[in-house]
C-alpha positions as CSV (number, residue, x, y, z in Angstrom):
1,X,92.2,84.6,80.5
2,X,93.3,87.1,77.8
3,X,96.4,87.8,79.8
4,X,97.8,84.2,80.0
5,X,97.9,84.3,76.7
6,X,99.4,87.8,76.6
7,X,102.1,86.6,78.9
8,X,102.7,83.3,76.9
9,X,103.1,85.5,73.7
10,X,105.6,87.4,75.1
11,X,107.5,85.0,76.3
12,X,108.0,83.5,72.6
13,X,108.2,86.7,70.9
14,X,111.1,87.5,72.7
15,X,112.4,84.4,73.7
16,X,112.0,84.8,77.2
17,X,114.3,82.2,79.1
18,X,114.7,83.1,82.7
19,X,115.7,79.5,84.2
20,X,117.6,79.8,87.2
21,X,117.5,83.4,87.1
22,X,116.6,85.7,90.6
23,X,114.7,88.5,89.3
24,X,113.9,91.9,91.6
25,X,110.6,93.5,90.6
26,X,107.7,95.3,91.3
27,X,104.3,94.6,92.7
28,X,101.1,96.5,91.5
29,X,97.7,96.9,89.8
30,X,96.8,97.2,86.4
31,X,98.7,96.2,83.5
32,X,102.0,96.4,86.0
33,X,100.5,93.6,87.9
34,X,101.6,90.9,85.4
35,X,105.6,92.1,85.6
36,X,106.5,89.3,88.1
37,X,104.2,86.8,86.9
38,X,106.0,87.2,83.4
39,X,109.4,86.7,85.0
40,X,107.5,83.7,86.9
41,X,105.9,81.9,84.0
42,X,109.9,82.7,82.1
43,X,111.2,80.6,84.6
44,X,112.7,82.7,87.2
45,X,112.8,82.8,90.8
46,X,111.1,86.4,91.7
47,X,110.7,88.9,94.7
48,X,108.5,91.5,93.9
49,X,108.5,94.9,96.1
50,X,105.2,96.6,96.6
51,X,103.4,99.5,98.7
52,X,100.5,101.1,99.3
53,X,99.4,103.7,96.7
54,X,96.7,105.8,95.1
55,X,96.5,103.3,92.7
56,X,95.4,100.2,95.7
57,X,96.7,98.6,98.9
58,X,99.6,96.7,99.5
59,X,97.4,94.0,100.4
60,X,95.0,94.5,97.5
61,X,97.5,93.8,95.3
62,X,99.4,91.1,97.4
63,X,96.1,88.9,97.1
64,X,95.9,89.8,93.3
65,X,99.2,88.9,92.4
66,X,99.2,86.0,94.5
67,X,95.6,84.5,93.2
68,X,96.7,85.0,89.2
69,X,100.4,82.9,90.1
70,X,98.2,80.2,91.6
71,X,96.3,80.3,88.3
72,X,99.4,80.1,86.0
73,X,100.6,77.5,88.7
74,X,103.9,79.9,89.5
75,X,102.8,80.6,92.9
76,X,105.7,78.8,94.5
77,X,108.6,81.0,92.6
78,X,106.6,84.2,93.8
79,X,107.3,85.8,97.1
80,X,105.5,89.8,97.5
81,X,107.1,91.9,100.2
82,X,106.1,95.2,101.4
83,X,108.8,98.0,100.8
84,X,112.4,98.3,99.8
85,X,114.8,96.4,102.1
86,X,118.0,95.0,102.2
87,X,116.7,91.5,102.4
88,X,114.4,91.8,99.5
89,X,117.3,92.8,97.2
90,X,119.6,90.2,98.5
91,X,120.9,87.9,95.3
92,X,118.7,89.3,92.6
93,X,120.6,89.0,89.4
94,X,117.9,90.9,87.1
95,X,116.7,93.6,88.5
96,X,113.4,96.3,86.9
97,X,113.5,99.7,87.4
98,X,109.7,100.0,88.2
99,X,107.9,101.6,90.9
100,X,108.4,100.7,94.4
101,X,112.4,99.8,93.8
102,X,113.2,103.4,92.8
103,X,115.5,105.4,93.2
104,X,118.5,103.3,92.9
105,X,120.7,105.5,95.2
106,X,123.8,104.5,96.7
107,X,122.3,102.5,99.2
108,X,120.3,100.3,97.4
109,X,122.7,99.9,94.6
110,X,124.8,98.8,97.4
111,X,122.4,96.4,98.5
112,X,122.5,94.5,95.2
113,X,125.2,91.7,94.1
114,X,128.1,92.7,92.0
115,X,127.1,91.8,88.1
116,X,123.8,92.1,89.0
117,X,121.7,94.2,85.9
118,X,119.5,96.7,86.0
119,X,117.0,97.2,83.2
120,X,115.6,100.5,82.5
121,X,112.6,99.2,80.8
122,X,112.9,101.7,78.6
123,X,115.1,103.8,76.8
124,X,118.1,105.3,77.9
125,X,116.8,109.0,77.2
126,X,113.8,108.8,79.1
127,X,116.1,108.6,82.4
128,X,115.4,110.9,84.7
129,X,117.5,112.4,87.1
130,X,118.8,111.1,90.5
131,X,116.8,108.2,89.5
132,X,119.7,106.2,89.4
133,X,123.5,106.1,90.7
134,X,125.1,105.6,87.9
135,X,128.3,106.5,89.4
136,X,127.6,103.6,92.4
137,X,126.4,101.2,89.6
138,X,129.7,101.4,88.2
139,X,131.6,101.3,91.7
140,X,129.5,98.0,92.3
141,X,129.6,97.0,88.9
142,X,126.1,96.9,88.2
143,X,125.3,97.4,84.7
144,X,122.1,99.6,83.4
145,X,120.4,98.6,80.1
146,X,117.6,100.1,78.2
147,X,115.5,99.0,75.9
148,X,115.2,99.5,72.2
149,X,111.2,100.4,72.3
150,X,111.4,101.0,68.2
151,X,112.0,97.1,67.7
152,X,109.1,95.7,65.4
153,X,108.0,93.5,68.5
154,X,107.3,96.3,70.8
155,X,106.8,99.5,68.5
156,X,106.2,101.9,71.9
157,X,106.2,105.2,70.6
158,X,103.1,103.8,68.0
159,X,101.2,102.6,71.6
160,X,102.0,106.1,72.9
161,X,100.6,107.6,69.8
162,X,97.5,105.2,70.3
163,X,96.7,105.8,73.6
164,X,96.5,110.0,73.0
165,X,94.0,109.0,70.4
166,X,92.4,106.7,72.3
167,X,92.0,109.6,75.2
168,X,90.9,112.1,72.6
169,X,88.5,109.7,71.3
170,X,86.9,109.7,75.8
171,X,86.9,113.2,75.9
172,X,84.5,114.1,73.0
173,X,87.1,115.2,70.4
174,X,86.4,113.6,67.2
175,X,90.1,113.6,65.8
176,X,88.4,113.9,62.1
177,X,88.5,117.2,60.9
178,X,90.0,119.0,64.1
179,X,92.2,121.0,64.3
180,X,95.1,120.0,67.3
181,X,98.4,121.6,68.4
182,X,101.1,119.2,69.9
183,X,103.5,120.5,71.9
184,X,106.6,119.3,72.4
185,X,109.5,117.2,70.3
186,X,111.0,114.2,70.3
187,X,110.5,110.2,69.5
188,X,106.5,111.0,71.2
189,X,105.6,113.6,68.9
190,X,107.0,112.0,65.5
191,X,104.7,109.2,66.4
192,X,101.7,110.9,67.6
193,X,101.4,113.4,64.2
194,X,101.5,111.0,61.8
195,X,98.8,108.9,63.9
196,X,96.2,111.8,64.2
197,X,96.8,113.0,60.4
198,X,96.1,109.4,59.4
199,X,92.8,109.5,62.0
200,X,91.8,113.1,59.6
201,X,93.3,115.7,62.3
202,X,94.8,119.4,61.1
203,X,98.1,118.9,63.4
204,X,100.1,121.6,63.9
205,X,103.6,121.4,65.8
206,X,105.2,123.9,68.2
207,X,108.3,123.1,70.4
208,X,109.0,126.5,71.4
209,X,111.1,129.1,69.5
210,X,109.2,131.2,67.3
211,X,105.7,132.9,66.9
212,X,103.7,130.0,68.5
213,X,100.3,129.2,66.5
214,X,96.9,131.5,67.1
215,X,93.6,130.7,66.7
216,X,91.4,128.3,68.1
217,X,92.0,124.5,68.2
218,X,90.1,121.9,69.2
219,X,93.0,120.4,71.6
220,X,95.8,121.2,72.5
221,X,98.2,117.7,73.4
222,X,101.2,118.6,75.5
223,X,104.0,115.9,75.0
224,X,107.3,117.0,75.9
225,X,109.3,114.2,77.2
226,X,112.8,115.4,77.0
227,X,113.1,118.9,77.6
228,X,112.1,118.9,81.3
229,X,113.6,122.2,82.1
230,X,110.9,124.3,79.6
231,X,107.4,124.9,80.8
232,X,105.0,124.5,77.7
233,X,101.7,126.3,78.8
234,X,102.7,129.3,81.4
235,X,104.4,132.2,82.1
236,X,107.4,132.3,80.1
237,X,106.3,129.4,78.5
238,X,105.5,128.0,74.9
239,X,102.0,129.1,75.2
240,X,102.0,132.6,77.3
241,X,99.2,133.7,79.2
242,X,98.7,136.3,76.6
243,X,98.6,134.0,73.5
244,X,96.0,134.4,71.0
245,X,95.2,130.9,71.1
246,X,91.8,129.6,72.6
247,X,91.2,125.4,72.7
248,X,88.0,123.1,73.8
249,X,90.6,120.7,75.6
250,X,94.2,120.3,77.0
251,X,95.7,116.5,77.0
252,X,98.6,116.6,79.4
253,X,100.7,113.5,78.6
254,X,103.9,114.8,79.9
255,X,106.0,118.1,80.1
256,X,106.0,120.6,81.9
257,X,102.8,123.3,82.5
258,X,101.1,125.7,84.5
259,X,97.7,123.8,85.7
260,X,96.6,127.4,87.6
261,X,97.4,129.9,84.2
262,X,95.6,126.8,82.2
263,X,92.2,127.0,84.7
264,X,92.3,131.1,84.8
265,X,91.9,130.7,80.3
266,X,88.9,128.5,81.1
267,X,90.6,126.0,79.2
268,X,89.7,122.0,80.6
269,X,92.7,120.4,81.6
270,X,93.3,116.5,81.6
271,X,93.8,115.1,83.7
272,X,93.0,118.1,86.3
273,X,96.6,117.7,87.9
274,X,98.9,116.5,85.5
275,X,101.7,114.5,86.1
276,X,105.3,116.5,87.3
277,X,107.9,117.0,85.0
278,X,109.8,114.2,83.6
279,X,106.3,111.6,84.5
280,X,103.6,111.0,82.1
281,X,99.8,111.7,83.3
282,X,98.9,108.4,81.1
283,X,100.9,105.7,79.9
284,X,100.6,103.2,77.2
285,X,98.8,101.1,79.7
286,X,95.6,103.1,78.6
287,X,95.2,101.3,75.7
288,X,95.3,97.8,77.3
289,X,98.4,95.0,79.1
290,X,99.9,94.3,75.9
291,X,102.1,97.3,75.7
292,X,103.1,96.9,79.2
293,X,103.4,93.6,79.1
294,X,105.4,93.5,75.6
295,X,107.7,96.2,77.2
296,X,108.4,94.3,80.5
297,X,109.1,91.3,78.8
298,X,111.8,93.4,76.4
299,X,113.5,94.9,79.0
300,X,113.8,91.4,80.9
301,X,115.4,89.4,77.8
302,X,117.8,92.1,77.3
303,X,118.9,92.1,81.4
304,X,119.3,88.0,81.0
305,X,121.4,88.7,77.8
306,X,123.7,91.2,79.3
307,X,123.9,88.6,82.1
308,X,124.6,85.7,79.4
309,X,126.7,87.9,76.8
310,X,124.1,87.5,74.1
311,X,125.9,89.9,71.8
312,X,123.6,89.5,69.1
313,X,120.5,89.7,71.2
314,X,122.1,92.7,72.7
315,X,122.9,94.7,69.0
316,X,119.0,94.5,68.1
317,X,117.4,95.0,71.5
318,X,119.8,96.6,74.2
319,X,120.8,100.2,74.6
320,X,123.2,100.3,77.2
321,X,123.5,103.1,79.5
322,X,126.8,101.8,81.5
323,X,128.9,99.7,80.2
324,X,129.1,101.3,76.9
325,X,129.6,97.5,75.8
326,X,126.9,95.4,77.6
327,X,128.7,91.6,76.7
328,X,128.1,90.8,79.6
329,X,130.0,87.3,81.1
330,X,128.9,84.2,80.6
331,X,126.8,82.4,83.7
């Protein structure tokens, strides 16, 4: 199965040694179903939290999970629980910050064991608010550590960049020869331009500020990941409602917008509700489990090297949201 070998990669690439280790996680479908059988096949001990979702059952994805550890032959360091509990949280050591185990509020940070770690997953920008307590984290001492998604191994921002393509590619626009206005800024965007140029796109930029562009285009990509506080396509937006601007297609990927003043231009919106502010609509799971997978095992490798004081693990992969220095002590 294509990802077995995924998850064996991974585990190489980065090194992946989780021996011993308790690891908190999440259960669920998709690409985001592999996450504990990564820790799993690493060598760790895991408890994965899940619930029922739009995206499938608690059950459905119990039995899913549960079936692919028997494959890998992990299904005795596997244990799926339904919802966030004391109990489930008692003597993780690593801990993901995915799905079903947000927020980290005071309560569940208190729930975890002192030197416990936290891993964002990502980067320490793309944190959103009350998402978690940093101020309990350091009470507890609890560290939180992102990820450096820009290493060569993982290259993120190019998945992201791939994935809007990709989507552009399913919803008829040819890329070649059209003419697209991103808006937005950021790490997302200086990806994503370069991509569509290279693919034959006109790509025009706007990230408010100015005279926006006119004219028509043949999509319009909103990907504003950091600046959740300004509305992109709205009333007092980027894009008024009285712009001179006409488009075949809107591609929300993430910011904020006005899905009614979007429908009222005639102008298709994808996905028809977009994702709130500070969420994406699509991730880089779009394009396939690799990214995900890659990602999750990243953000793991850098929790167990906070935990180990791998310094110079930590220097090329870790950015540290609390400690400032993520040493760590040795096990």
């Amino acid at each position: 199965m294509r990802e077995h070998r995924l998850l064996r990669q991974a585990i190489e690439s980065f090194e992946l040694d989780l021996d011993g280790f308790h690891v908190l996680t999440e259960a669920a479908s998709g690409p985001f179903l592999w996450t504990p059988l990564l820790a799993a096949a690493a060598g760790a001990r895991v408890v994965a939290v899940g619930a029922s979702s739009v995206h499938g059952s608690f059950e459905a994805v119990r039995e899913a999970t549960l079936e692919q550890a028997r494959r890998l032959g992990v299904e005795d360091a596997v244990e799926i629980v339904e919802g966030r509990s004391q109990a489930a949280f008692a003597g993780a050591e690593l801990v993901t910050n995915l799905g079903p185990l947000r927020p980290f509020d005071a309560e569940a940070v208190g729930w975890l064991e002192p030197g416990s770690v936290i891993a964002l997953m990502w980067e320490p920008w793309e944190l959103r608010p009350g998402e978690i307590d940093l101020a309990a984290c350091k009470a507890r001492n609890v560290p939180v550590i992102g990820t450096n998604e820009r290493d060569p191994r993982l290259r993120t921002f190019d998945a992201v960049a791939g994935s809007i393509a990709k989507r552009l590619f399913g919803e008829g626009i040819e890329i070649l020869h059209s003419r697209i206005l991103v808006l937005g800024s950021g790490p997302f965007v200086d990806a994503t331009a370069p991509r569509l140029e290279a693919l034959g796109a006109r790509v025009e930029l706007h990230a408010g500020g100015g005279t926006p562009p006119t004219g028509h285009f043949d999509a319009l990509v909103c990907l504003e990941h950091r600046q959740h506080e300004r509305l992109l396509i709205g009333p007092g937006g980027w894009l008024a409602p009285d712009t001179p601007l006409e488009t075949d297609l809107v591609l929300h990927v993430c910011g904020g917008v006005d899905a009614e003043s979007i429908r009222r231009r005639g102008w298709p919106l994808v996905p028809p509700q977009p994702a709130p502010v500070g969420y994406m609509s699509f991730t880089t799971a779009a394009l396939g489990p690799r990214p995900v997978i890659d990602l999750h095992a990243a953000g793991l490798r850098v929790a167990a090297a906070c935990r180990r004081g791998e310094r110079e693990v930590l220097e090329a992969l870790a950015l540290p949201v609390w400690p400032e220095s993520t040493a760590g002590s040795a096990r």
